[in-house]
C-alpha positions as CSV (number, residue, x, y, z in Angstrom):
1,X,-9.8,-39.0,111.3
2,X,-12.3,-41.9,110.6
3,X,-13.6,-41.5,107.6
4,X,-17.5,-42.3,108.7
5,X,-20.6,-40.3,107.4
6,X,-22.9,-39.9,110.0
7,X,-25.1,-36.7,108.8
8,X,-25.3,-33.5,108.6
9,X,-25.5,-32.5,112.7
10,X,-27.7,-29.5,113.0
11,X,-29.7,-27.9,115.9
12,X,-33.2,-27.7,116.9
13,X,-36.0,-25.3,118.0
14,X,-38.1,-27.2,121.0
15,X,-41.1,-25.8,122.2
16,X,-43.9,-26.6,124.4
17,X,-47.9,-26.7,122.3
18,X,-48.8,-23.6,124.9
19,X,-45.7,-21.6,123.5
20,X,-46.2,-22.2,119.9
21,X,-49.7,-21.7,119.8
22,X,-48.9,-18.1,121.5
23,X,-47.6,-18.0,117.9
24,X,-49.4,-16.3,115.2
25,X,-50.7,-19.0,112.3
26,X,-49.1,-17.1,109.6
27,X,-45.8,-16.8,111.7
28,X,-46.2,-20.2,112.5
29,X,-46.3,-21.0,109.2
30,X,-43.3,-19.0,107.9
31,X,-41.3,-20.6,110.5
32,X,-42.3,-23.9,109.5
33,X,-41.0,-22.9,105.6
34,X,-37.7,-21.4,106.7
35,X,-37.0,-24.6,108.8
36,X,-38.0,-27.0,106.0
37,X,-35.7,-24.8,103.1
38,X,-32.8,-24.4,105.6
39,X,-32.9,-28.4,106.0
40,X,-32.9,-28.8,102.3
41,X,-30.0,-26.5,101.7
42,X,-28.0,-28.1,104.5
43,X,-28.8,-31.6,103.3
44,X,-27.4,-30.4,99.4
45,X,-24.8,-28.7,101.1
46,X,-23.3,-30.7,103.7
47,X,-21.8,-33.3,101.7
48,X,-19.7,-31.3,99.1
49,X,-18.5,-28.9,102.4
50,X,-17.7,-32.0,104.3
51,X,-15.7,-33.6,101.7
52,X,-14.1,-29.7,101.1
53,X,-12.9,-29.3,104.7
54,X,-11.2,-33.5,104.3
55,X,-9.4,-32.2,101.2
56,X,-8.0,-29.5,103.0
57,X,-7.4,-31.2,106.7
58,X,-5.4,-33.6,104.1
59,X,-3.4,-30.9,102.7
60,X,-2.6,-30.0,106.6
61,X,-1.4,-33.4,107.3
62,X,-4.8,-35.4,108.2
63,X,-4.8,-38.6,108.0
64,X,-7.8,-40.2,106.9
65,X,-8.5,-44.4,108.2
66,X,-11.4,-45.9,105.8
67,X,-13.6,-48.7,107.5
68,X,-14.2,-51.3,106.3
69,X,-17.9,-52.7,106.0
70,X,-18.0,-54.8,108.9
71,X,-16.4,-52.4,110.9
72,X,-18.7,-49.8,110.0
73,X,-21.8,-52.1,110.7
74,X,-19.9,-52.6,114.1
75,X,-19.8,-49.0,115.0
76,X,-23.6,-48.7,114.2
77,X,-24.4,-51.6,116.3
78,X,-22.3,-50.3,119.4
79,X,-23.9,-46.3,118.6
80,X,-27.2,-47.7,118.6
81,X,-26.8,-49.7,121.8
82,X,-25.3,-46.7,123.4
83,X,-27.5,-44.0,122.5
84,X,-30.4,-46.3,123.4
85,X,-29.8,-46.1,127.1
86,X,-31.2,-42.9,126.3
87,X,-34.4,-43.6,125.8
88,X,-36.9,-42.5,129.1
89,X,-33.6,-41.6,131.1
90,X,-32.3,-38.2,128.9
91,X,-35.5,-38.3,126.5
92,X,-38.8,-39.7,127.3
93,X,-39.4,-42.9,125.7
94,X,-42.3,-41.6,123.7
95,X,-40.0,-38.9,122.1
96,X,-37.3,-41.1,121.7
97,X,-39.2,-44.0,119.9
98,X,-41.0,-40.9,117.4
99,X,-37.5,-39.9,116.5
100,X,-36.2,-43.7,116.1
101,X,-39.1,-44.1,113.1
102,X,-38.5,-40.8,111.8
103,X,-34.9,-41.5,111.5
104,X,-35.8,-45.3,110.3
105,X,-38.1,-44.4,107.3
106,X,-35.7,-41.6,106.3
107,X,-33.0,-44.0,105.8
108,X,-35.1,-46.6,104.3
109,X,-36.2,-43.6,101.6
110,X,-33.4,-42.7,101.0
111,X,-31.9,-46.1,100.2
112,X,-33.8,-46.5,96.9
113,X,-31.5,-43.3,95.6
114,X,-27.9,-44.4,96.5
């Protein structure tokens, strides 16, 4: 196994405006608040569980390879590349670019805390 955070990898509710707004406010709303505490649990959570689970794939034999820096900045440059010929083939380049600067400033928040 290669020991590589990448994130928590969770799903997604997608939605067109007319469906949603079939929606009641208030339900919208309660929707909105489960999401947002179910992503805050999972980004507490994931970590310790992850680490949990390598302990015990160890214990079965596992072996874990550590990168080293240069190779992880490697993998990121070939990922992004990759998942970049996404963008306006599999997801519309509008989408795609939202969820490039969404994913952008949360890593450049959460920088200042590790």
């Amino acid at each position: 196994m290669l020991d590589l955070r990448v994130a928590p990898l969770v799903g997604a509710t997608v939605m067109t405006a007319s469906a949603w707004n079939k929606i009641a406010p208030a339900d919208r709303t309660a929707m909105l608040d489960a999401a947002l505490a179910m992503e805050k649990q999972i980004q507490a959570q994931a970590p310790g569980l992850d680490a949990k689970s390598i302990d015990e794939m160890k214990k079965a034999g596992l072996q874990v390879v550590t990168l080293t820096p240069q190779a992880v900045a490697q993998f990121r440059t070939t990922a992004e590349k990759v998942t970049s010929t996404l963008r306006g083939n599999m997801v519309p380049a509008d989408v795609y670019d939202l969820a490039v600067r969404e994913r952008d400033a949360f890593r450049k928040a959460r920088a200042g805390r590790e």
